[in-house]
N, C-alpha and C positions, 0 to 999 in steps of 0.2 A: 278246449278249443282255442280260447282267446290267448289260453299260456304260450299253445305250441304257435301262433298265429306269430308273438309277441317276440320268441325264439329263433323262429325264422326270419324276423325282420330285422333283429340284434345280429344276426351272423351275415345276413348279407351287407351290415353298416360295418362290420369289424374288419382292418385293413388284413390284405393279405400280408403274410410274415414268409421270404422266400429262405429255402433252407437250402446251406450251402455242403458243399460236399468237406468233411473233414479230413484231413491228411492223416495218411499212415501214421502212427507213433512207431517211432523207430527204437532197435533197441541201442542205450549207451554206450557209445563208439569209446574204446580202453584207449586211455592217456596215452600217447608214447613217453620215454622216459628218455628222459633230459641228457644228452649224449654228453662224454668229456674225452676228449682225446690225449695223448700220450704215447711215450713210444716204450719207457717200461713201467708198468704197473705194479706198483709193490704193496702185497700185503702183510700188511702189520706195523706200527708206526712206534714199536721200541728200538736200542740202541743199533741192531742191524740192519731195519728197515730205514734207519734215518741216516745208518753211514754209510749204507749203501748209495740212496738217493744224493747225500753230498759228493760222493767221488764221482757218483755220474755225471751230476751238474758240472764240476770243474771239467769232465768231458765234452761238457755242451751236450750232455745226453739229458733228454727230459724225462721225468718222472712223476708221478702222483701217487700217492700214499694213503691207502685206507685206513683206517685203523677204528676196532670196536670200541675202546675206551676213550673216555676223556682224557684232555693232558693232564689233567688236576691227578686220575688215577693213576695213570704211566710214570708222575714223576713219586708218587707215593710208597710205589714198589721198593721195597728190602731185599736188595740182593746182594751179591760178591763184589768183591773191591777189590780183588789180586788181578793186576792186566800184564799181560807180557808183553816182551817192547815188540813184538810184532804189531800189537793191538795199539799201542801210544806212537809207532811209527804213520801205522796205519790214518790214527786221528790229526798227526802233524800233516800228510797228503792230502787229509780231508780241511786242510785248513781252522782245526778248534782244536789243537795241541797248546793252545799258551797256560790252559792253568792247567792242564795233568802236569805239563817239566817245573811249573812254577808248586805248586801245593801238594803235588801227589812225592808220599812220602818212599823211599826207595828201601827196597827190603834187601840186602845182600849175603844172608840166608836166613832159615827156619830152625827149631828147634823140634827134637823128637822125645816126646818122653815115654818111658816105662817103668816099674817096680819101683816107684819115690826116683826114678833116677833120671839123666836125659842128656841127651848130645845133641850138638848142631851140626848141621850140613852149609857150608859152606859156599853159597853162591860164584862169589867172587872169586876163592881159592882155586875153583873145579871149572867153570867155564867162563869165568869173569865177565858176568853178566849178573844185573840186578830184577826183580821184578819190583811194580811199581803198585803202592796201596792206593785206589784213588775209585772211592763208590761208584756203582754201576748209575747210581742214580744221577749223581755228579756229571757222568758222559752222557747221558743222555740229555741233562740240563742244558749242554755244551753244544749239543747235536741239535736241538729245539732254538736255543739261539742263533745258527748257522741259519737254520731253516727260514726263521724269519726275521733276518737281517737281509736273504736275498727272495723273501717273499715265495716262497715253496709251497707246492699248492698240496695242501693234506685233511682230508676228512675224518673228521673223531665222531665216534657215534654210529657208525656203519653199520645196517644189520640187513639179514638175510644175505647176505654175499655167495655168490655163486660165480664159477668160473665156466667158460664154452669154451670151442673152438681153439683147445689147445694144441691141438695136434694138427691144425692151419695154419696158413702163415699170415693170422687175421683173428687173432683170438680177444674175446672182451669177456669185461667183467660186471655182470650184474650185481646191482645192493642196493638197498636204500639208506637215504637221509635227510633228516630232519621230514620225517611222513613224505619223502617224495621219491618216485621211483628214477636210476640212472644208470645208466649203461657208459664203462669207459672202455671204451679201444684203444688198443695198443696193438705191441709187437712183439712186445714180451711179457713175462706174468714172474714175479718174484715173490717166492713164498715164503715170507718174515714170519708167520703169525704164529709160532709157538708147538706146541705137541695138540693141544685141542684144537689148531685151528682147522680151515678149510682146505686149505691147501696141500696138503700131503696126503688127503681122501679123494681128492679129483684123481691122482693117478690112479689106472685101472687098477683094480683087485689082482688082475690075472699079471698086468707088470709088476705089482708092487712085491716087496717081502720086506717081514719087518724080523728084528731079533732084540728080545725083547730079555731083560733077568730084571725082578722086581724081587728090594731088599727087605728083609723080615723086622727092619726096623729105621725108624724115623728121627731127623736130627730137631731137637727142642732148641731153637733160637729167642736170644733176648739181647735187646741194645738198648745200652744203658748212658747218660750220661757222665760217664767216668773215666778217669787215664786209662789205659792197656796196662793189663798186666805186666808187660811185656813191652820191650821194642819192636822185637819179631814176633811172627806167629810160632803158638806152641801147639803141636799137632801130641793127642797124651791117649797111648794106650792102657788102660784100669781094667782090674777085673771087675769093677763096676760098670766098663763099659766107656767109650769113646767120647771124648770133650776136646772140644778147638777154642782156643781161644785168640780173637783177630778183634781187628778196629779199624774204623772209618778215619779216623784224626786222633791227634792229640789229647782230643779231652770226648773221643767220641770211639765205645768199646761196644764188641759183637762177641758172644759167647754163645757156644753150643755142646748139649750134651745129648749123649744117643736116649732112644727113649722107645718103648715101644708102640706100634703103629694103632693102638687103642686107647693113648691115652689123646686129650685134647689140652692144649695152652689153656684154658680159664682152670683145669684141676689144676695147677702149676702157679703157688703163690709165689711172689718176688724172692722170698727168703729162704722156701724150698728147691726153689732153682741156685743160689748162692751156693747153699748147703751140698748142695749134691755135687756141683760143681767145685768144689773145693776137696772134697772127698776123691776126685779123680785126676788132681794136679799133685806134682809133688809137692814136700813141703815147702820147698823155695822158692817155689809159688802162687801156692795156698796160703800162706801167711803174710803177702805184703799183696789179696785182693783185695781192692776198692771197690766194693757191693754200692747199688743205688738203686732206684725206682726206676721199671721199666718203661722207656720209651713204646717199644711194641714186641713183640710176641708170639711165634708164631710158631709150630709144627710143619716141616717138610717132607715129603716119603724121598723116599733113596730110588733110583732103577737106574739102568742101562740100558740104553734104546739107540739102535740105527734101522732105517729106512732105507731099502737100495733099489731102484737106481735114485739118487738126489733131483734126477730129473725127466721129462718125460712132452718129447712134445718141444711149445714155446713156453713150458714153464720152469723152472728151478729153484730148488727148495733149501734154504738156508736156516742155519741155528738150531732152534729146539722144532721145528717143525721138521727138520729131518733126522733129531739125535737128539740123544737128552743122557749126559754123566751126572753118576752120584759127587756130591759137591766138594769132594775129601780132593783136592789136589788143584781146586779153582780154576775149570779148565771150560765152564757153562760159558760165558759171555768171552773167552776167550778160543772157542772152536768154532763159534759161531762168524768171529771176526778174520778165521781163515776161511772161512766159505765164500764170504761177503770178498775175502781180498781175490779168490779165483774167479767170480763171478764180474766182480768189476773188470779183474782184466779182460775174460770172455767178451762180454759186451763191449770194452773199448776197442777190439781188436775187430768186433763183426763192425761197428760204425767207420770208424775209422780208416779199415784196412781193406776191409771188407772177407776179412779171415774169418772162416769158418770153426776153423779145428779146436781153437782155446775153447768156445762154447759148448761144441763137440763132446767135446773131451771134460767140461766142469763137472759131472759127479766121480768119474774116474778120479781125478786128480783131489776133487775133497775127500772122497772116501776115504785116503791112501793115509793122508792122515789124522782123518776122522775116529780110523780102528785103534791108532797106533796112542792117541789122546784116549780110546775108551780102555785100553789097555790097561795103560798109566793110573788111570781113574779107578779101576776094579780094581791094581792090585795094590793103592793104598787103601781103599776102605776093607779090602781081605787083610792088610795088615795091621789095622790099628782098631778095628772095629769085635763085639764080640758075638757072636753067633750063638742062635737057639741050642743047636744043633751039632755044635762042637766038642770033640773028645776030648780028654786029656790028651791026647796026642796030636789034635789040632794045635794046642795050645802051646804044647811045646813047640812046635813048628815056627809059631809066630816068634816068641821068643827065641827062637835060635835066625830066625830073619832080619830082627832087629838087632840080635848080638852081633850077627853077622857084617849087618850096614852098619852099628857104628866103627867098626876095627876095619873094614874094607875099604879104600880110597876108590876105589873104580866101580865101586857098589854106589857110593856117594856120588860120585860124577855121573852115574846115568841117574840120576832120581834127578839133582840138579840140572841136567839138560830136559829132561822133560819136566819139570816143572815152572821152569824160565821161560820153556815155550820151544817147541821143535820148531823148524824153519819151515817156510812155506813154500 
C-alpha cells in the first residue's frame, strides 16, 4: 500500500513533458544536374573533335567538347602520320599550321614492292602534289594548344553520356563528371567519338544501315627509335604476307607486318618482329634495316565500315564514328578531316547566313566521298595483302595488277590522286 501510496505521489511531483507533433520525413528530392550551354556540342575530344571546335571558334561559333579520356591518354595514341594537304590546308584555317609546313616531312611519292623487286609511284610527276609525314599525335598536340591558348571549354573524363532530343530544335546532352551529374544544351550534337562511341547508336535502328567487311587478318605495329628504312614509305607485297614500312621523323620509324587475328603483341619478341620483317622487304631493303628496341607495340584488326545517313536529326557524325578504312593507303584521320571540313561549312553557313541546305545536305556530300576513300582503301589492302582464302589464280591476279601499275602511267596517276587526297 505504502509503495503504491509513494508512486502516486512521485508521478503527480514529475513535470509534465508535452509531446510535439513530428514532421513528415520526406523522401530525398534528385539533385538537378548542373546545366552548361552551348550552341555545338562535340563529342569526342581527338583531332576532329578539336579541329572542328577550332574552325568553329574562328566562326564565333561556340562549342564544348566532351571527351571520355584523359589528355595524358589522347596524346598517347599511336596512329598514322600521312596528312593530305587537304587536312594541313584545313590546320592552316584552323590557325595551328605553323609546325606541320615547318617539321612535317613532305613525301613526293611512295614505293611498291614485290618478288625482291619494286617501283615508285610518283607524286609529283602524276599530280604534282606532295603528302605530308607529320604524326596524328603531333596534330593533336597542335589542336590541345589552340584550345587552351584561347581557353576552350572541354571535359576529359565523361562517363555515362547520353544524347536527347535530337530530332528538336532543342536537343542536350546528358553525362557525368568528376561524381557530378550535367546536362549541356545546345543546337547541335557532333559526333567525334570513334566507331564505339555513343553517337552513331542514338540514330534510330530503323534509320540507321551500316555496311560493314571485317579483314581475316591484323596489322603487327612497332615503333622503334631508329632512321627509316627509307625516305619514303615502302608499301611490300610477300608471299609471307604484307609489311609497310613508314616513320614519324628522322630518327623516329613505324613498321608493320600482316599477322594473323589470334596472335597478341607480348607473343612477338623485338627480334622476331625484325626477322619477319626483313624476310618480306626486298634485299635492298632488308639489308641496310636499323632494328632497335621497341618503343610500343601493338596489334590492329583491318574492316571497312560506313554508317548511312552520317546524320539524323540535330546531330552529325563525323570520323570513325561514322566510317572506319583498313589503314593500307592512310586515309583514317584524313576522311575524317573531310567530314569536319563539310560540317564546318554547314554550320557556318546556318549561323551566319542562316542557310539551311549546306547542313541539309552534310551526309550526302561526305558520303560521296567517303565511298570513293573506302574504295581506294579496299583495293590496296586486296592488292598487297595475302588472303586465307586465296587461289593460285588469285594470286596471279595480284601480280598481274601490280605488273600492270608499274608499266601503266595512268594506272599510276589514279593511285597518286587518291592517295594525296581527292578534293573536297
Amino acid at each position: 500500500m505504502t509503495g503504491g501510496a509513494d508512486e502516486r505521489a512521485s508521478a503527480r511531483e514529475a513535470p509534465k513533458t508535452k509531446t510535439r507533433a513530428q514532421p513528415e520525413r520526406q523522401p530525398c528530392e534528385p539533385v538537378a544536374p548542373m546545366k552548361v550551354l552551348t550552341q555545338v556540342a562535340i563529342i569526342g575530344g581527338g583531332p576532329s573533335g578539336l579541329l572542328l571546335s577550332q574552325l568553329l571558334h574562328n566562326a564565333g561559333i561556340d562549342t564544348v567538347i566532351l571527351e571520355r579520356q584523359s589528355r595524358v591518354h589522347v596524346l598517347s595514341r599511336i596512329r598514322a602520320g600521312v596528312l593530305e594537304q587537304g587536312l594541313v590546308a584545313l590546320m592552316e584555317e584552323a590557325g595551328v599550321g605553323d609546325r606541320v609546313r615547318t617539321e612535317g616531312l613532305l613525301h613526293d611519292g611512295t614505293i611498291l614492292a614485290y618478288d625482291n623487286d619494286q617501283f615508285r609511284i610518283d607524286f609529283s610527276a602524276h599530280v604534282d602534289q606532295p603528302v605530308v609525314v607529320y604524326g596524328q599525335t603531333e596534330v593533336t598536340r597542335d589542336l590541345y594548344a589552340s584550345l587552351d591558348a584561347r581557353a576552350g571549354r572541354i571535359f576529359h573524363g565523361v562517363e555515362d553520356v547520353t544524347l536527347h532530343d535530337l530530332d528538336s530544335d532543342a536537343p542536350f546532352v546528358a553525362f557525368s563528371h568528376e561524381g557530378q551529374e550535367k546536362r549541356l544544351d545546345c543546337e547541335f550534337v557532333a559526333g567525334c567519338d570513334g566507331f564505339h562511341g555513343v553517337s552513331r547508336k542514338a540514330i534510330p535502328p530503323s534509320v540507321r544501315r551500316e555496311y560493314e567487311k571485317v579483314y581475316p587478318f591484323g596489322w603487327l605495329g612497332l615503333l622503334s627509335e631508329t632512321p627509316p628504312v627509307h625516305e619514303e614509305l615502302i608499301y611490300a607485297n610477300s608471299e609471307r604476307g604484307f609489311a609497310l614500312c613508314s616513320m614519324r621523323s628522322p630518327t623516329l620509324s613505324r613498321y608493320y607486318v600482316q599477322c594473323n587475328l589470334d596472335e597478341t603483341a607480348e607473343s612477338w619478341s623485338d627480334d622476331a618482329f625484325w626477322d619477319e620483317l626483313r624476310r618480306r622487304l626486298p634485299d635492298a631493303y632488308s639489308e641496310c634495316l636499323q632494328t632497335g628496341p621497341s618503343v610500343e607495340k601493338s596489334i590492329a584488326p583491318l574492316r571497312s565500315f560506313v554508317c548511312e545517313p552520317m546524320q539524323w536529326g540535330r546531330l552529325f557524325l563525323c570520323g570513325d564514328a561514322a566510317h572506319i578504312v583498313p589503314p593500307t593507303g592512310a586515309k583514317g584521320l584524313n576522311s575524317a578531316a573531310s567530314d569536319v571540313h563539310y560540317l564546318n561549312q554547314g554550320l557556318r553557313a546556318w549561323y551566319s547566313e542562316g542557310d539551311r541546305e549546306a547542313i541539309a545536305r552534310y551526309s550526302e556530300r561526305a558520303l560521296a566521298r567517303v565511298w570513293k576513300v573506302e574504295r581506294f582503301s579496299w583495293w590496296m589492302t586486296s592488292l598487297l595483302h595475302r588472303f586465307p582464302d586465296q587461289s593460285e589464280f588469285d594470286l596471279k591476279m595480284q601480280r598481274a595488277e601490280l605488273a600492270f601499275l608499274r608499266e601503266d602511267s595512268a594506272a599510276q596517276e589514279a593511285l597518286a590522286r587518291n592517295y594525296v587526297g581527292l578534293p573536297y
